[in-house]
C-alpha positions as a Python dict, from the first residue, in 0.01 Angstrom:
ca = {
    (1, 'X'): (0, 0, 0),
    (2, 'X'): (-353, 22, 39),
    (3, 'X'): (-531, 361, 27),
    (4, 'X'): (-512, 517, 332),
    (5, 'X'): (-727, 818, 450),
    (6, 'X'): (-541, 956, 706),
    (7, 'X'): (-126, 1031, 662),
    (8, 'X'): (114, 1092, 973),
    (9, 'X'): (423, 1249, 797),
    (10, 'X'): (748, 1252, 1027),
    (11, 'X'): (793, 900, 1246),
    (12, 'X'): (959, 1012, 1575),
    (13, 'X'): (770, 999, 1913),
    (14, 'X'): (496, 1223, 1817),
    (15, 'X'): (378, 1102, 1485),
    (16, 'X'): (466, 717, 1583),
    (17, 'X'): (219, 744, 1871),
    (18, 'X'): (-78, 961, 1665),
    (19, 'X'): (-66, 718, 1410),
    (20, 'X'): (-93, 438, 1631),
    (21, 'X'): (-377, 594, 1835),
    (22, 'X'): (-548, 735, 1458),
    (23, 'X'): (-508, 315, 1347),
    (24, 'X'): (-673, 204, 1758),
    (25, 'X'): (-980, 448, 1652),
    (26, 'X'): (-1058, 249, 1375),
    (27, 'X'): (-866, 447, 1094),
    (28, 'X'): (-689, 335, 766),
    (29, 'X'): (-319, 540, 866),
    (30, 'X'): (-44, 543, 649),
    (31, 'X'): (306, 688, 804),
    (32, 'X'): (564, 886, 563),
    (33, 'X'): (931, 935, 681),
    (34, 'X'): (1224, 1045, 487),
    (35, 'X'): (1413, 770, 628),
    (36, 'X'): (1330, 427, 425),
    (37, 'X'): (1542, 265, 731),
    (38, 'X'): (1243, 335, 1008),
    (39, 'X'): (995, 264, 774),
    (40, 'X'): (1137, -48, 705),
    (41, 'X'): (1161, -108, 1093),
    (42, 'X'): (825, -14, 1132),
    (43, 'X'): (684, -238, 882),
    (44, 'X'): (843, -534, 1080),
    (45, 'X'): (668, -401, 1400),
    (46, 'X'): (997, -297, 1557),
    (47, 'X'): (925, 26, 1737),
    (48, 'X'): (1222, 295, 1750),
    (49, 'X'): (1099, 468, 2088),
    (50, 'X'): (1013, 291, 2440),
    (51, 'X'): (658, 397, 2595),
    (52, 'X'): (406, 167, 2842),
    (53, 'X'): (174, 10, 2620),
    (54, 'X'): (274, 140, 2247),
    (55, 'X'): (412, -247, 2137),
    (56, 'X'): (102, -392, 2252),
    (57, 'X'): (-133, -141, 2098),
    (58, 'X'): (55, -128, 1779),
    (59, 'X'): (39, -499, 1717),
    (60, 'X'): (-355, -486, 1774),
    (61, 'X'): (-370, -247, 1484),
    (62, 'X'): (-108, -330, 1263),
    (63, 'X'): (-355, -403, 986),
    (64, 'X'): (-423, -73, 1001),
    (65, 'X'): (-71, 107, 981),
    (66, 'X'): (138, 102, 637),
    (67, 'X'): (483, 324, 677),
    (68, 'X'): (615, 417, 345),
    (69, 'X'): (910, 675, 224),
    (70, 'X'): (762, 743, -105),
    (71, 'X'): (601, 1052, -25),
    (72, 'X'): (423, 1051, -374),
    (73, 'X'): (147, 864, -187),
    (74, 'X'): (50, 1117, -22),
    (75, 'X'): (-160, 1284, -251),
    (76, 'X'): (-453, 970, -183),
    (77, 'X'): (-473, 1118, 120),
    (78, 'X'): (-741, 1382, 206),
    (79, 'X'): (-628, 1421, 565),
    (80, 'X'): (-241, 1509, 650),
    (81, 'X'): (-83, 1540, 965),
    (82, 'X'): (299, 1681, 1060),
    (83, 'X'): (399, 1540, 1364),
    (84, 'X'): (791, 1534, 1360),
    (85, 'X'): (919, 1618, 1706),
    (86, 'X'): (1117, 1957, 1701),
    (87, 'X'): (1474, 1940, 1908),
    (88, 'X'): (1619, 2177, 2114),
    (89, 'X'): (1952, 2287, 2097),
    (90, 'X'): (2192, 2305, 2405),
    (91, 'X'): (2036, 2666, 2514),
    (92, 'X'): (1647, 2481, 2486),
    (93, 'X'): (1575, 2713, 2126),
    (94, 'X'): (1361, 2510, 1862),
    (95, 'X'): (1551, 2423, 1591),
    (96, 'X'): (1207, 2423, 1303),
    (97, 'X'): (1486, 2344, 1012),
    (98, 'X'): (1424, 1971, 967),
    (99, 'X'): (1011, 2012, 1038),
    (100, 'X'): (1021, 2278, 763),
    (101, 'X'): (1265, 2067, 575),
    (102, 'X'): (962, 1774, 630),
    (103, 'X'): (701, 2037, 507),
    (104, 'X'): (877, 2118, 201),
    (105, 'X'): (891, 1752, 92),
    (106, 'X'): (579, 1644, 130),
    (107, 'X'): (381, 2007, 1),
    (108, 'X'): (475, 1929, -363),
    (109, 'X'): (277, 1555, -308),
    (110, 'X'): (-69, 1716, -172),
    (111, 'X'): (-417, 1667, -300),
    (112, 'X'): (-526, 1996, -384),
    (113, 'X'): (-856, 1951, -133),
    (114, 'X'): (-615, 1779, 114),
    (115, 'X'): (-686, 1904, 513),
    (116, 'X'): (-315, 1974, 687),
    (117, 'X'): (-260, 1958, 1016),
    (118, 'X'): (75, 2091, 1180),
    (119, 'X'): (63, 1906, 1511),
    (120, 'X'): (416, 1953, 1595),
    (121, 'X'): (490, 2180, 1863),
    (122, 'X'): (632, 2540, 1696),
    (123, 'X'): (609, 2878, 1818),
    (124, 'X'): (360, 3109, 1791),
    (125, 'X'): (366, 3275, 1394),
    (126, 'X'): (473, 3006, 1286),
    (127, 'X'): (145, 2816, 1098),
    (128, 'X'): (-31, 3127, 919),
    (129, 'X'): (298, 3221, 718),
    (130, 'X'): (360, 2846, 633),
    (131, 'X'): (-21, 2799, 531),
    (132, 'X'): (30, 3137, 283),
    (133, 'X'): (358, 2956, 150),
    (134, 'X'): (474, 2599, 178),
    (135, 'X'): (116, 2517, 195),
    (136, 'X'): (-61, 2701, 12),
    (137, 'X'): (-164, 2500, -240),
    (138, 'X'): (-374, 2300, -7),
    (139, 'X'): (-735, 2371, 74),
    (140, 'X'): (-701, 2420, 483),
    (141, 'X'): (-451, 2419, 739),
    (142, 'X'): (-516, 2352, 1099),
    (143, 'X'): (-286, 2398, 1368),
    (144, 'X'): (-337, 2090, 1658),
    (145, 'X'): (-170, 2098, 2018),
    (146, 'X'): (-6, 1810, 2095),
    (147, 'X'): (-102, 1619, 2381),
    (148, 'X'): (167, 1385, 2462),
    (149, 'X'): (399, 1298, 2805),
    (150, 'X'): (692, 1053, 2805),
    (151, 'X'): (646, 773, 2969),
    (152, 'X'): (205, 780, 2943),
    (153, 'X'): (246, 888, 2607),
    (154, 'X'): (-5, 624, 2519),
    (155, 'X'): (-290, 689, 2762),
    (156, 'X'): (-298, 1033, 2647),
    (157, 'X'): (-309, 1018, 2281),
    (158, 'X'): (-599, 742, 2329),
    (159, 'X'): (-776, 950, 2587),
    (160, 'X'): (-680, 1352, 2567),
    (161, 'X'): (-825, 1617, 2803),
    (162, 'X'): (-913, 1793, 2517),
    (163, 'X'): (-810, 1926, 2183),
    (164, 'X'): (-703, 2283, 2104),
    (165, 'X'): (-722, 2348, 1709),
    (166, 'X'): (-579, 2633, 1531),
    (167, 'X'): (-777, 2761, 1252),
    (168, 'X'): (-754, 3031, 1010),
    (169, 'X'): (-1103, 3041, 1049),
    (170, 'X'): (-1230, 2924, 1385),
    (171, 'X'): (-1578, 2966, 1306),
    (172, 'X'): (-1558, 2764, 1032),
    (173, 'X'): (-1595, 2443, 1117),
    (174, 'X'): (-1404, 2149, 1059),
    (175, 'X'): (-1380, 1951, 703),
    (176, 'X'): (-1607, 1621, 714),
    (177, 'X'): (-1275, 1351, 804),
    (178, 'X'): (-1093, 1597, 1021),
    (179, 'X'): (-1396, 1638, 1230),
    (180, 'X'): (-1462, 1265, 1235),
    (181, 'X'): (-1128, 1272, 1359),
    (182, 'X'): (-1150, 1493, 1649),
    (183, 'X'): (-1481, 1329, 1776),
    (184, 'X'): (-1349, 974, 1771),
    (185, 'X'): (-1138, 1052, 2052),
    (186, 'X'): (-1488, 1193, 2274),
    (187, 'X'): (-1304, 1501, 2444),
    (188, 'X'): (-1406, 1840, 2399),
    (189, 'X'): (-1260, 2075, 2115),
    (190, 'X'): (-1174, 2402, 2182),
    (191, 'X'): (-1133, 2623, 1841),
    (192, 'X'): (-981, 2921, 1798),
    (193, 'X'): (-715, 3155, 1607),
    (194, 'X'): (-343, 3017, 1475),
    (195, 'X'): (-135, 3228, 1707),
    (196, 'X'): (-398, 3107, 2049),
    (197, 'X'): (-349, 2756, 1988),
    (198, 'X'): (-8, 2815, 1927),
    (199, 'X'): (85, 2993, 2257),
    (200, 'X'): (-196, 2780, 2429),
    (201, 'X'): (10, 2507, 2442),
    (202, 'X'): (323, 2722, 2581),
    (203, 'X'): (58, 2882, 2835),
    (204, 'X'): (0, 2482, 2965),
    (205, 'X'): (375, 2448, 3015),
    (206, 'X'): (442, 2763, 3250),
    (207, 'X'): (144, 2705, 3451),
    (208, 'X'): (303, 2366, 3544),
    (209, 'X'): (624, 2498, 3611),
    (210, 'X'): (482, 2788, 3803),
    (211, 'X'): (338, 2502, 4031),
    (212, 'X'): (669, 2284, 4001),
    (213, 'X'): (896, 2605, 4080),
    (214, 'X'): (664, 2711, 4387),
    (215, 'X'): (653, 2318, 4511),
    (216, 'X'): (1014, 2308, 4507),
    (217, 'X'): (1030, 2671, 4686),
    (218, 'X'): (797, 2576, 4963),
    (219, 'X'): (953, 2193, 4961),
    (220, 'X'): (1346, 2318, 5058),
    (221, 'X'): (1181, 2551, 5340),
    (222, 'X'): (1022, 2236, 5501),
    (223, 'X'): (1360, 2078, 5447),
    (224, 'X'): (1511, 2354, 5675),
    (225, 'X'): (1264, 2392, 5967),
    (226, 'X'): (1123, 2079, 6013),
    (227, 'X'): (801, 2063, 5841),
    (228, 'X'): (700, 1794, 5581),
    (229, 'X'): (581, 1829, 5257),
    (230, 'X'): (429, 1578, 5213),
    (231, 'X'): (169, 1641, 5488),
    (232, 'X'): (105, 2005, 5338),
    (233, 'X'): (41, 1889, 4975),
    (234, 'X'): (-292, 1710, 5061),
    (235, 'X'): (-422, 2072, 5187),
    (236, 'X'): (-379, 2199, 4852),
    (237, 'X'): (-559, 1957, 4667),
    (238, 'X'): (-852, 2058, 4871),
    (239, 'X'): (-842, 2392, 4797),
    (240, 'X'): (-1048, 2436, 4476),
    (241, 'X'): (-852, 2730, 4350),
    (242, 'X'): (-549, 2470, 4317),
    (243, 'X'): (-708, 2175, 4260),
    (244, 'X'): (-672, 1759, 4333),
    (245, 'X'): (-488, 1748, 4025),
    (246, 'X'): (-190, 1971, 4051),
    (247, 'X'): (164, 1908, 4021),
    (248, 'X'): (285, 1902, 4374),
    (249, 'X'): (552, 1665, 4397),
    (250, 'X'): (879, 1807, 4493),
    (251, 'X'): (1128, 1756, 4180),
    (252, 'X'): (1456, 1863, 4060),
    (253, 'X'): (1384, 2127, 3846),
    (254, 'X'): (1250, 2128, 3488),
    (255, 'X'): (1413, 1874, 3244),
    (256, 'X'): (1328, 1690, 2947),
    (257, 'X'): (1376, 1971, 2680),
    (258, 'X'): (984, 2084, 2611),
    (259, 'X'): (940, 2311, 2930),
    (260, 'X'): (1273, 2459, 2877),
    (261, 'X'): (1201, 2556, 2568),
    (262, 'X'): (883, 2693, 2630),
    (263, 'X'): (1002, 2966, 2905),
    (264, 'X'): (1336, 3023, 2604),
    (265, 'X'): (1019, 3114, 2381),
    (266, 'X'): (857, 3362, 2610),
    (267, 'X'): (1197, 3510, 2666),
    (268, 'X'): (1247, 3560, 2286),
    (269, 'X'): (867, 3681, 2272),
    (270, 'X'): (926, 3942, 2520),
    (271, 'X'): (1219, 4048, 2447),
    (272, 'X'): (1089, 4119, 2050),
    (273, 'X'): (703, 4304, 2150),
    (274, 'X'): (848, 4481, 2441),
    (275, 'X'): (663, 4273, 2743),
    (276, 'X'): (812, 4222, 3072),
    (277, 'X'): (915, 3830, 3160),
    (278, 'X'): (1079, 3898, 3486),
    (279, 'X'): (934, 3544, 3617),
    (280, 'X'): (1049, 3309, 3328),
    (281, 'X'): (1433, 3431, 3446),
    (282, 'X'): (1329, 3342, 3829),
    (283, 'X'): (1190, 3027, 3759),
    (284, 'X'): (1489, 2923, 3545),
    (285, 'X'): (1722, 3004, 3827),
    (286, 'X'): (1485, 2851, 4088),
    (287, 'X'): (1545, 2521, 3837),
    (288, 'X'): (1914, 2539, 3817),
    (289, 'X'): (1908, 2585, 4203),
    (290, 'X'): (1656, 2282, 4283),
    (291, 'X'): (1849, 2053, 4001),
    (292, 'X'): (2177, 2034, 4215),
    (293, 'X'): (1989, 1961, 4543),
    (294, 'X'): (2160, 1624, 4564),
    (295, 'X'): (2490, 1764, 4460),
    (296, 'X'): (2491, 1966, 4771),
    (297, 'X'): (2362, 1707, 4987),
    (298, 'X'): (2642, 1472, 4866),
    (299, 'X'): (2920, 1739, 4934),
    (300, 'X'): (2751, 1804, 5293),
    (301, 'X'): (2696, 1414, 5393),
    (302, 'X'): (2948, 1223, 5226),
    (303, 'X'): (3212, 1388, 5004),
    (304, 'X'): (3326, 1573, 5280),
    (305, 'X'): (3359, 1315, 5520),
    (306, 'X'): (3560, 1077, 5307),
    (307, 'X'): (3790, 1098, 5016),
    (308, 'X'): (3716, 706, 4903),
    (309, 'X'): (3399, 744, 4731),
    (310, 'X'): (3191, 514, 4516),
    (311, 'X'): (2863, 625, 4465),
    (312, 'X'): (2539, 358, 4378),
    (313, 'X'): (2383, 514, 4086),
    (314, 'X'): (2050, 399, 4000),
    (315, 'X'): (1829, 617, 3715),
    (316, 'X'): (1963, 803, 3436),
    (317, 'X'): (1657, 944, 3235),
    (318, 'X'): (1550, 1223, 3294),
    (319, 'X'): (1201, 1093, 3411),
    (320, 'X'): (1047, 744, 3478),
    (321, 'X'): (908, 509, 3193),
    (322, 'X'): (1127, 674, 2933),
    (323, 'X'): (1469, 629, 2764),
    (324, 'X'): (1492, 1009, 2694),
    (325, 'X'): (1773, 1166, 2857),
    (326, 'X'): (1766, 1550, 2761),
    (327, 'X'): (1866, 1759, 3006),
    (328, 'X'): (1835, 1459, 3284),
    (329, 'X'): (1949, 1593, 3639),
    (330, 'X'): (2072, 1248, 3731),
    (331, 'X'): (2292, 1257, 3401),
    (332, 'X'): (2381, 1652, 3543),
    (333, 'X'): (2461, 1551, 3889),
    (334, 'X'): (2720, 1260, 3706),
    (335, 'X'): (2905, 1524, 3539),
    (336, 'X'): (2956, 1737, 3802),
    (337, 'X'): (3121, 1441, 4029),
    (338, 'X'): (3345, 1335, 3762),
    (339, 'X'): (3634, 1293, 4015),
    (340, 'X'): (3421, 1070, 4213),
    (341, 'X'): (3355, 649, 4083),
    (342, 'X'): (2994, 583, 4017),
    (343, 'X'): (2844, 274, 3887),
    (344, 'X'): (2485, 335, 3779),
    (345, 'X'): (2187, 92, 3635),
    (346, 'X'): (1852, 236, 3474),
    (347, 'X'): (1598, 13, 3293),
    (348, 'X'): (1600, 175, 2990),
    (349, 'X'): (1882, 331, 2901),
    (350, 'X'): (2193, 86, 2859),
    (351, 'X'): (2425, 319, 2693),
    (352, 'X'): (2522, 658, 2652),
    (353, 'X'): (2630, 869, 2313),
    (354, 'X'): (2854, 1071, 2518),
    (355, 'X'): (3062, 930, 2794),
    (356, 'X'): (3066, 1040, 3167),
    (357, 'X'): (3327, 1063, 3328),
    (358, 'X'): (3382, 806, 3634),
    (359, 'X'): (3080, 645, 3556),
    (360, 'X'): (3010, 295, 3488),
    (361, 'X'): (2691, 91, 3404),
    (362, 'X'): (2634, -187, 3537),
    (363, 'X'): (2381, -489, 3434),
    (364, 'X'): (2143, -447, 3735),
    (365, 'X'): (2045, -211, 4003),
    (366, 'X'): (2227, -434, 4313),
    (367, 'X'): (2502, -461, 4102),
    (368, 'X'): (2550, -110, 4115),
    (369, 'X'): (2549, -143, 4508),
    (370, 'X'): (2871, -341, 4552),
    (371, 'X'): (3089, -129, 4849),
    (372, 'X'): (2943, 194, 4737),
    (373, 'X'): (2923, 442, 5014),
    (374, 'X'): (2597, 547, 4933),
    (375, 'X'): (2271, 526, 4667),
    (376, 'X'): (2127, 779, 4536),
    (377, 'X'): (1771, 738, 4325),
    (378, 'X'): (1772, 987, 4062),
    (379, 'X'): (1509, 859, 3873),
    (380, 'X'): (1185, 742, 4028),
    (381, 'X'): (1112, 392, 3831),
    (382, 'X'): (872, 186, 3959),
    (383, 'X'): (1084, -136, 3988),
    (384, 'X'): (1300, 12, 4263),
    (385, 'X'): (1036, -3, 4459),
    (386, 'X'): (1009, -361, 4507),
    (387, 'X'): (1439, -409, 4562),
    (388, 'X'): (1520, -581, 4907),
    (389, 'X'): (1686, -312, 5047),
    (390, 'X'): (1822, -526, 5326),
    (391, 'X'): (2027, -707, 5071),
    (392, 'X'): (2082, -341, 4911),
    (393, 'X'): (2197, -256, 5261),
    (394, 'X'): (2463, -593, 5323),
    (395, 'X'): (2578, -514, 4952),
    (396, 'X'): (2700, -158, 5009),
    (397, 'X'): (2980, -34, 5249),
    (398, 'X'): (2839, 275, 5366),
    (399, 'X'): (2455, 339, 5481),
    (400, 'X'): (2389, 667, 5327),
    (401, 'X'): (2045, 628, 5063),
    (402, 'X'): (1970, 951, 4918),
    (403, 'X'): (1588, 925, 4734),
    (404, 'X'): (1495, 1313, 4641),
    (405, 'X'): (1159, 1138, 4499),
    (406, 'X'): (1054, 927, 4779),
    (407, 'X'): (1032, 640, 4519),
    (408, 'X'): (1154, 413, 4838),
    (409, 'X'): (923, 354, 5159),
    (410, 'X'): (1109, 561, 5425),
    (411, 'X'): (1003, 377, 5708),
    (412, 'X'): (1157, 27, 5518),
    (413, 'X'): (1474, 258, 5444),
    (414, 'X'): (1519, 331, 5846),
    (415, 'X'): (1480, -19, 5963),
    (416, 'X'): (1679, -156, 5671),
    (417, 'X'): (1987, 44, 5856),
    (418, 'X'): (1985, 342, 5606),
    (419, 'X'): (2029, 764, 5680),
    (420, 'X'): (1677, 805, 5430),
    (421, 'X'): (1682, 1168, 5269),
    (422, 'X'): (1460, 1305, 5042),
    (423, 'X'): (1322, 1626, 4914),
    (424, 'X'): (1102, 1792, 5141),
    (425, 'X'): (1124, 1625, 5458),
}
């Protein structure tokens, strides 16, 4: 291996896609990973997560990207990052075992004047402690927020909104390669204590569900007297104080693990300084509520009008332009119609660990139409768009399309011979 000056320790989606973008920017990057398996895969350029645009960019820089388990390496590197992913368990609490378990390992191998940087995502107190221990026989330890989103994981590690850094010192400054660093990705750097950074990037995640919880509020009202959402939303972007870039789409809750875990960590906060969190408990129940929109719906529309059901499945992730299916509400609604057939299709994810019940996959998405009594689109991928729903519409027996996304044109939907429902309208 040649000598690499920058080391991303922990291969998962997070440290995969740093290094990638680190090795784009022009860096030597050398990837450690207890597993000599992935390395091994990685070495042959066969990626072990599914995002737009990572095989491509990869294979432009592979002569810049080594993967190795021997973690002894690591001590020619001056500049370290941690960027292992941290689960969730089934109640959305970080489980920090196997990133400490990762820290542990590779402490023992570090240059003495090495620069660490813990970029996964932990809670706040977690960095200074670790920096007085495990790490303490390093020169510096930073704390980075992670700016990553499934499915344009790519376009945001090559071109962040910004960086916030945790520092022991945040008037410090930054040592020479870990400031080169920072400033080859041009976005502004925001520096500041351990614990900020650390609940900054918690702070980021309520304000978006704040907005998706109140969207989803203001959304089933609309549903109920007759207003649309979708002409209201537009009126909001205008307004400075909520700006052209919020999250206004109606949804189905909050999936995907990371937000859930963030309001579970300002529950556990609260609960251990004394605060009051009041809103994280409404906003979770406003998200259980919202998830099973389509559930009622079904029972309303269909279930109760006939007891031969087969439902047209199409999207199991929990979002678009990922495989990830943690805490999917398309994977939720499946388990609570177990009694019910359903044949479902989704671009990315062809299998499933753990089996639902009633539910079969099928090869593509107009397979999955064959004499079902209705479709519903739980996952807004873009290739749905472009289906002939006329030939969706002659496949299936009934004429009931259910699209809480809008990923479908309504108007096409109507003249096609479909009742068109989605959220907000």
């Amino acid at each position: 291996m040649y000598n690499p000056m920058i080391a991303f320790v922990g291969l998962s989606h997070l440290g995969l896609l740093y290094a990638t973008a680190t090795a784009a920017k022009g860096f030597k990057v050398a990837g450690f990973d207890s597993s000599e398996a992935l390395c091994e895969e990685l070495c042959n350029a066969r990626l072990p997560v599914s995002e737009p645009g990572l095989p491509e960019l990869f294979e432009r820089n592979r002569e810049r990207l080594d993967f190795t388990a021997d973690f002894s390496q690591l001590k020619e590197c001056s500049l370290v990052f941690f960027a292992l992913d941290v689960p969730t368990d089934s109640e959305s609490r970080s489980d920090l075992s196997p990133l400490v378990a990762l820290l542990e390992q590779g402490a023992g191998h570090l240059a003495p004047n090495a620069t660490v940087v813990i970029l996964s995502q932990v809670p706040p107190g977690f960095t200074r402690p670790i920096s007085k221990g495990v790490l303490s026989g390093v020169r510096t330890v930073f704390y980075q927020v992670e700016t990553l989103v499934f499915g344009s994981a790519v376009e945001r590690a090559m071109n962040p909104e910004r960086y916030i850094v945790g520092c022991q010192d945040p008037a410090a400054g930054f040592p020479a390669l870990y400031g080169k660093w920072l400033e080859a990705f041009g976005c502004p750097v925001l520096p500041m204590r351990l614990e900020s950074a650390e609940l900054a990037k918690i702070a980021i995640n309520l304000f978006l569900v704040s907005s998706v919880s109140t969207t989803n509020t203001l959304a089933e009202i609309c549903e109920q007297i007759g207003a649309d959402w979708g002409e209201i939303a537009p009126a909001l972007r205008l307004d400075r104080r909520i700006g052209a870039h919020a999250y206004l789409s109606p949804g189905l809750g909050i999936a995907g693990g990371n937000l859930e875990r963030d309001l579970c960590t300002v529950q556990q906060l609260a609960a251990q300084h004394g605060t009051e969190a009041g809103i994280i408990s409404a906003w979770q129940l406003n998200s259980r509520y919202r998830r099973d929109w389509a559930l009622r719906l079904l029972h309303r529309i269909v279930l109760s009008q006939s007891p031969d059901v087969r439902l047209a499945w199409w999207g199991l992730a929990y979002k678009q332009d990922t495989h990830s299916i943690k805490n999917s509400p398309s994977l939720a609604l499946a388990e609570a119609l177990g009694a019910y057939l359903k044949v479902g299709y989704d671009p990315q994810v062809k299998s499933l660990k753990k089996g639902v019940r009633n539910l079969e996959l099928a090869a593509t998405a107009l397979d999955a139409c064959c004499d079902a009594t209705a479709l519903v689109v739980m996952t807004p991928w873009r290739e749905f768009r472009d289906i002939d729903l006329r030939r969706v519409r002659d496949l299936m027996r009934g004429n009931i399309l259910i699209d809480p996304y809008g990923v479908l044109d309504a108007e096409a939907c109507l003249a096609a011979g479909f009742r068109y429902f989605k959220l907000g309208s």
